[in-house]
C-alpha positions as CSV (number, residue, x, y, z in Angstrom):
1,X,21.9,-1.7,18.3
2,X,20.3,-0.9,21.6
3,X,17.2,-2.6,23.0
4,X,15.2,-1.9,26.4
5,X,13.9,1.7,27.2
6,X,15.5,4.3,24.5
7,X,17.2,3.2,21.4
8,X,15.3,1.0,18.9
9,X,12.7,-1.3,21.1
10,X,9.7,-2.6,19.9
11,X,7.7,-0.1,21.7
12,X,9.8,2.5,20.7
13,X,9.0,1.4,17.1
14,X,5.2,1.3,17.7
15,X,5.7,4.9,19.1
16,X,6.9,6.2,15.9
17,X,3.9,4.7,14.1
18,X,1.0,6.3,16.2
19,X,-2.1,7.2,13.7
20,X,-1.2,4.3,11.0
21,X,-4.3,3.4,9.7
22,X,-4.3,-0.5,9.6
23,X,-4.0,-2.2,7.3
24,X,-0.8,-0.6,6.2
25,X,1.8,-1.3,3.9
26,X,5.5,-0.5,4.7
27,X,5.7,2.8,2.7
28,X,2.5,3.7,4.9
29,X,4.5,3.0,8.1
30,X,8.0,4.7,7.3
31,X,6.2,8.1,6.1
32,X,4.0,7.6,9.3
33,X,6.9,7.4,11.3
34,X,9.0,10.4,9.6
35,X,5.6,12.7,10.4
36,X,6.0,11.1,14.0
37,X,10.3,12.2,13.9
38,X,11.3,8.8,13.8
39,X,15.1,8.9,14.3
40,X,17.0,7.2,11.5
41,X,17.5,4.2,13.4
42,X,13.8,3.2,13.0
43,X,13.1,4.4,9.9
44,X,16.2,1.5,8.9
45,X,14.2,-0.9,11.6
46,X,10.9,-0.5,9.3
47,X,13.2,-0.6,5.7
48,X,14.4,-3.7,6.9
49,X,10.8,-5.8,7.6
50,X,10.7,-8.3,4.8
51,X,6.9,-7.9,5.1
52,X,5.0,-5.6,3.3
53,X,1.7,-5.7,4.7
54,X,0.9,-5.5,8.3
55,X,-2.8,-5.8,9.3
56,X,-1.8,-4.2,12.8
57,X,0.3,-3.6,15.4
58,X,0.9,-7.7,16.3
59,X,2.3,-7.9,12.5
60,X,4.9,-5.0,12.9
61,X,6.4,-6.5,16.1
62,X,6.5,-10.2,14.6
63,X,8.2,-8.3,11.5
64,X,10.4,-6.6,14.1
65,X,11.2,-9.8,16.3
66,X,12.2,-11.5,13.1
67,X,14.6,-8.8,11.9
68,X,16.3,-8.3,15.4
């Protein structure tokens, strides 16, 4: 997996998830992110958070930093 600019950084995650309404569940965040044309890649990033709540952007990047 790549990390940095491009490929599947944090911020590219948080890109893919511009106009999620927190607080959000994970369904919330994946359908968010195919409206957005998240790549496969990040779709699997967000499939793969054990969490299923996230109260904001802080919680999907501590959900991201403990899956990568």
């Amino acid at each position: 997996m790549t990390r940095g600019v491009g490929g599947e950084s944090p911020s590219n995650v948080q890109q893919f998830l511009k106009g999620v309404s927190y607080p959000a569940d994970k369904a919330q965040l994946l359908d968010q992110a195919r409206r957005n044309g998240a790549p496969e890649e990040i779709q699997q990033i967000i499939e793969a958070f054990d969490e299923d709540e996230f109260g904001g952007p802080q919680d999907v990047m501590k959900a991201y930093g403990r899956t990568h």
